[in-house]
C-alpha positions in Angstrom: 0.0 0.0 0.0 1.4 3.8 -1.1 2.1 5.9 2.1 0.0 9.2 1.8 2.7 11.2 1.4 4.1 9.4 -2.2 0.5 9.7 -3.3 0.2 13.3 -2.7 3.5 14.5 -4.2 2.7 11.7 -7.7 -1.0 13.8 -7.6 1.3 17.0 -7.6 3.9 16.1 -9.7 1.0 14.9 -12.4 -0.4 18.3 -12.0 2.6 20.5 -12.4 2.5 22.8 -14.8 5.9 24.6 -14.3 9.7 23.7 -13.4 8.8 22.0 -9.7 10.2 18.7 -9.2 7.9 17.5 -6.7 9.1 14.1 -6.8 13.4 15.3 -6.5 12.3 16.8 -4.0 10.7 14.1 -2.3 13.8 11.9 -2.5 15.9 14.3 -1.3 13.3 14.8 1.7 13.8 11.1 1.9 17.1 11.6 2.1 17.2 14.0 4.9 14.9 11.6 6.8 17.1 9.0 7.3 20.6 10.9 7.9 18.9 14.3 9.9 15.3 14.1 11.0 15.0 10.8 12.5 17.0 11.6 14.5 15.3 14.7 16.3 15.4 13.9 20.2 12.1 15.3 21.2 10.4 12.8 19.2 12.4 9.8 19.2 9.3 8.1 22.1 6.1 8.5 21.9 3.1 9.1 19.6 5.8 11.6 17.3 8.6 9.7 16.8 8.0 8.9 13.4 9.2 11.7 11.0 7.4 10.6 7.7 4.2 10.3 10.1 5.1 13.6 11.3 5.6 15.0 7.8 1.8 13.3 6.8 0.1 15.1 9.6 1.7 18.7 8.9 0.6 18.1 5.8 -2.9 17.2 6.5 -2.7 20.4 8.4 -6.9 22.5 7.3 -4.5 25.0 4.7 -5.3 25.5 1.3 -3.0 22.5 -1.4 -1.2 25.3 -2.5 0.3 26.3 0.5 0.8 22.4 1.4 2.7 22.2 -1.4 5.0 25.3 -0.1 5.4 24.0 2.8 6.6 20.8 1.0 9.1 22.6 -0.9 10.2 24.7 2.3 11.5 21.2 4.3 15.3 20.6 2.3 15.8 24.5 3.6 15.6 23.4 6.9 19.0 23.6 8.4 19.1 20.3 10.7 22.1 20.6 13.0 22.7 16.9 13.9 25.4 15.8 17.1 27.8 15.2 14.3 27.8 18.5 13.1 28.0 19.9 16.4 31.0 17.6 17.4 32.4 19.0 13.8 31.9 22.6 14.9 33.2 22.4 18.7 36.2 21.6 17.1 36.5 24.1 14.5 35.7 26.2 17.1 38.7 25.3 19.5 40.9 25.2 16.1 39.6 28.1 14.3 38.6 31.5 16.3 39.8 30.3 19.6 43.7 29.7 18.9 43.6 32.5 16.6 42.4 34.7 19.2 45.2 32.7 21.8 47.9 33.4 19.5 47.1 36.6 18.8 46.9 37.8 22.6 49.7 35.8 23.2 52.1 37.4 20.7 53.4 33.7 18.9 55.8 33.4 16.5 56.1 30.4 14.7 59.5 31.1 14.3 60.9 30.6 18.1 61.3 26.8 19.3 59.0 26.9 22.0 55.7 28.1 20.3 53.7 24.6 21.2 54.7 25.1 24.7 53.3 29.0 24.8 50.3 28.0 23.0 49.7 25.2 25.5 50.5 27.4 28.0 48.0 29.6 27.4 45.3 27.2 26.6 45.4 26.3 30.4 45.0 29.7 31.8 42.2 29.9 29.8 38.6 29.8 31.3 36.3 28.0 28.5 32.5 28.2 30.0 29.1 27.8 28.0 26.8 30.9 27.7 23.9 29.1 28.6 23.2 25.2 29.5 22.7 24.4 25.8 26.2 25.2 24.7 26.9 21.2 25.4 30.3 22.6 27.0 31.1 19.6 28.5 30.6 17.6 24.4 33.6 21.0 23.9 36.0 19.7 26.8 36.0 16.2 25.2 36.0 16.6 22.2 39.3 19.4 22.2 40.9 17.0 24.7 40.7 20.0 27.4 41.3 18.5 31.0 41.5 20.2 34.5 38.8 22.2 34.8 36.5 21.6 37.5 33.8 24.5 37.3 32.7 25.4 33.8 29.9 27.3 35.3 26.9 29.5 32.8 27.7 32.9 33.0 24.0 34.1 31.8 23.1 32.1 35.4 25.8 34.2 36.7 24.8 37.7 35.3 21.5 37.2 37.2 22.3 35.4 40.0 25.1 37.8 41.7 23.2 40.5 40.0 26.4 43.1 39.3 28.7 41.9 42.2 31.2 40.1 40.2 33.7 39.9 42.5 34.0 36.4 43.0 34.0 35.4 39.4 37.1 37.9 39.6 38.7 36.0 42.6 38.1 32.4 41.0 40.2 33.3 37.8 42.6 34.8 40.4 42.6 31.5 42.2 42.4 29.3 39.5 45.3 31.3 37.2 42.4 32.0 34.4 44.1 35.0 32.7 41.5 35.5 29.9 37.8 33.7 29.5 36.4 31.7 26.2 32.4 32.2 25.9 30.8 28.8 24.0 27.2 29.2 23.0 25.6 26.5 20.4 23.0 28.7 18.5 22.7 32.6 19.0 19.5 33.4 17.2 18.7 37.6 18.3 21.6 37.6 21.0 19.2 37.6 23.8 21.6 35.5 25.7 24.9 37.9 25.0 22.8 40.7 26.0 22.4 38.7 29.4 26.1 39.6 29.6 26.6 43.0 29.7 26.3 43.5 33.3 29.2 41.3 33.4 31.0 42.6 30.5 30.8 46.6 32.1 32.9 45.1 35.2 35.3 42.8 33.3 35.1 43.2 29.4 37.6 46.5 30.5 40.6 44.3 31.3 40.2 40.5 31.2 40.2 39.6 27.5 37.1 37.6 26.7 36.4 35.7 23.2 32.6 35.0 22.0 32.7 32.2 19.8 29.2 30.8 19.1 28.9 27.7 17.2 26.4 29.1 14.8 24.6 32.7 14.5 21.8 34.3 13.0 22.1 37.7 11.4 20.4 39.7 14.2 22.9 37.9 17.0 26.2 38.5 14.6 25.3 42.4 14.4 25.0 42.6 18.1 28.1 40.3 18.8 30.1 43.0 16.5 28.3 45.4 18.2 29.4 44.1 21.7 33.4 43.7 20.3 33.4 47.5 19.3 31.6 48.6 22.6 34.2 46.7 24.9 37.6 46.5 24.4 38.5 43.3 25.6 35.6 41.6 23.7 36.4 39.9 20.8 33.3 37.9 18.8 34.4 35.2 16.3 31.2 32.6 15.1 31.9 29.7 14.0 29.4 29.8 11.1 27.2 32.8 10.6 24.0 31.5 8.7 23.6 34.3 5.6 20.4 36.1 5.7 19.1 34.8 2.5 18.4 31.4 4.5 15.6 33.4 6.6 12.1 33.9 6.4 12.5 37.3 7.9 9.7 39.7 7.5 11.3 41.7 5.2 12.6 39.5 1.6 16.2 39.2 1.1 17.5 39.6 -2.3 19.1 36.6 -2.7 16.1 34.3 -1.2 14.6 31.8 -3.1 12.2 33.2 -5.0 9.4 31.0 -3.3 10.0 32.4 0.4 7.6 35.1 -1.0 5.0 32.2 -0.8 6.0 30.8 2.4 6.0 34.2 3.6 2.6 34.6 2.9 1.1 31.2 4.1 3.0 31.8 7.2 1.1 35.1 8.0 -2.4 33.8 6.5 -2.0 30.3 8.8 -0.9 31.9 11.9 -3.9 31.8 13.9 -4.3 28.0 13.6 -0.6 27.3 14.4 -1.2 29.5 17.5 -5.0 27.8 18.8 -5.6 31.4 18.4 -3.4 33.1 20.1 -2.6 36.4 18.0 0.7 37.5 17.5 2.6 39.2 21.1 6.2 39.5 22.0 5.4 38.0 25.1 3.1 34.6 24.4 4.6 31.9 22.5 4.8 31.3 19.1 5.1 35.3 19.4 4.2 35.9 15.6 4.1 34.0 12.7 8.1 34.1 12.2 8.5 33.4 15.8 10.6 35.1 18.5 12.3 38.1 17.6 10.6 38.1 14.4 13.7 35.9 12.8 12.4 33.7 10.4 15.0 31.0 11.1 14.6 27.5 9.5 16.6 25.7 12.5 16.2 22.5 14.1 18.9 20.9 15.9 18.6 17.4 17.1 17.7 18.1 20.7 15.0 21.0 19.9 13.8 23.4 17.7 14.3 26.9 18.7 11.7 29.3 19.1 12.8 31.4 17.0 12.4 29.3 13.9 9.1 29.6 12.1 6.4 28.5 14.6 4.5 26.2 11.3 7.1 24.4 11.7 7.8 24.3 15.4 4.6 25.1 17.4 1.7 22.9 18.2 -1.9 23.9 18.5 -5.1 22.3 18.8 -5.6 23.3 15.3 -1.6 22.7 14.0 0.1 19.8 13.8 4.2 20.9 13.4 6.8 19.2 11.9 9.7 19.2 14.6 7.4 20.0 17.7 9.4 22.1 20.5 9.8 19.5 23.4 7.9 22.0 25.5 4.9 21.6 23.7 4.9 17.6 22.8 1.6 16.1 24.4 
């Protein structure tokens, strides 16, 4: 028996009238299923933990076939971010923005005999602590083969916790022999959590050099990490990988967007009050608007959740909307 979702895309490939390849794209959804989605944590138990079954329901979403079929088309533009690829990007991390940064401060010269030995040197008076809980920091430690460090503590915890007294974050790096402090964050979508920071960045961004390296950014966190590095001058901000804006369903087209996000742009905004239950669009109640929080637009899942500031079609469930990569905090 045909699964309903090969029967839909042969019923729109048989009515295409233009240049869509319904059916390449299905294979390459098929693709995607079997390396990326199926393995989506949230889901992985329970009634969602089938991906194609997933897929079949979103589709069977009460929209218009059009917009189905735009939603179809939007899926091989999600950018899955699988434990793989973060493994792949802690370490490009440690061996791209963070030793540049190390030998930078540190004045190397490849030159002199000993340059290993100062390197190494000042990898272990260096502080490397996650943003948030998210950052995986301890996945960072192993995989960069970084031992010693007892207390890799969050410092947006910190910021709110001690609340401007910073003096014993000061004394620990005086009593551990931390001379300068790495920042690890897995996704920066709007920079909410680097803005967290700035308490602690006005008392120590002055003198103890700090490096922002986020695994990956969105375009609204990279202008306010730059922002940051030009405000303090002991902040440097280095991303891994800045996603381009042209990979956003952002409220306002990019030029170099496919020319269907127009579409999905529209569906979005037409379907938002059954992805919500109908909740209308606030800042302050989730989704927040139909391109989510912050108004980004992002097509981002990784493989323990979706953030909340990708699309909310794709992310939010309703009793009206069934979503493709449900956020854990709303899986019934």
């Amino acid at each position: 028996m045909q699964n309903p979702i090969s029967e839909k895309v042969q019923l729109w490939a048989s009515q295409e009238q233009g240049d869509i390849d319904f059916n390449g794209l299905h294979a390459e959804i098929e693709f995607l299923t079997t390396r990326r989605f199926d393995h989506y944590m949230p889901t992985l138990v329970g009634p969602h933990s089938n991906f194609r079954t997933r897929l079949a329901k979103w589709l069977n979403n009460n929209i218009p076939e059009e917009d189905k079929k735009n939603l179809f088309r939007l899926v091989p533009h999600i950018f899955f971010l699988g434990a793989e690829e973060f493994a792949a990007l802690q370490r490009s991390a440690f061996r791209g923005p963070v030793l540049r940064w190390l030998i930078d401060l540190l004045g190397v010269n490849f030159g002199d005999s000993d340059y290993l030995a100062k390197i190494q040197s000042g990898i272990e008076n260096t502080w490397f602590c996650p943003i948030t809980d998210s950052a995986k920091i301890t996945d960072f430690y192993h995989v960069n083969e970084i031992s010693g460090v007892e207390h890799r503590i969050e410092w947006r915890a910190v910021a709110e916790i001690w609340a401007g007294d910073f003096k014993k974050l000061r004394d620990h790096m005086a009593q551990k022999g931390y001379s300068r402090v790495v920042l690890i964050e897995d996704l920066v979508g709007s920079g909410s959590q680097m803005s967290d920071l700035i308490p602690i960045f006005d008392e120590l961004a002055t003198s103890i050099p700090i490096l922002l390296a986020p695994l990956v950014v969105c375009p609204e966190g990279a202008d306010l990490g730059r922002k940051l590095s030009t405000t303090y001058p002991q902040l440097h901000f280095d991303p891994v990988f800045e996603l381009p804006r042209h990979s956003f369903v952002a409220p306002s087209a990019d030029q170099n967007e496919p020319r269907f996000f127009a579409e999905v742009r529209d569906v979005i905004q037409r379907s938002y009050l059954m992805v919500s239950g109908g909740e209308p669009p606030s800042d302050f109640i989730k989704p927040y608007g139909p391109f989510g929080w912050r108004r980004t637009g992002a097509l981002i899942v990784t493989y323990n959740n979706t953030p909340d500031n990708t699309l909310p079609v794709i992310q939010h469930a309703s009793s009206s909307w069934s979503p493709l990569f449900p956020r854990s905090s709303r899986i019934d």
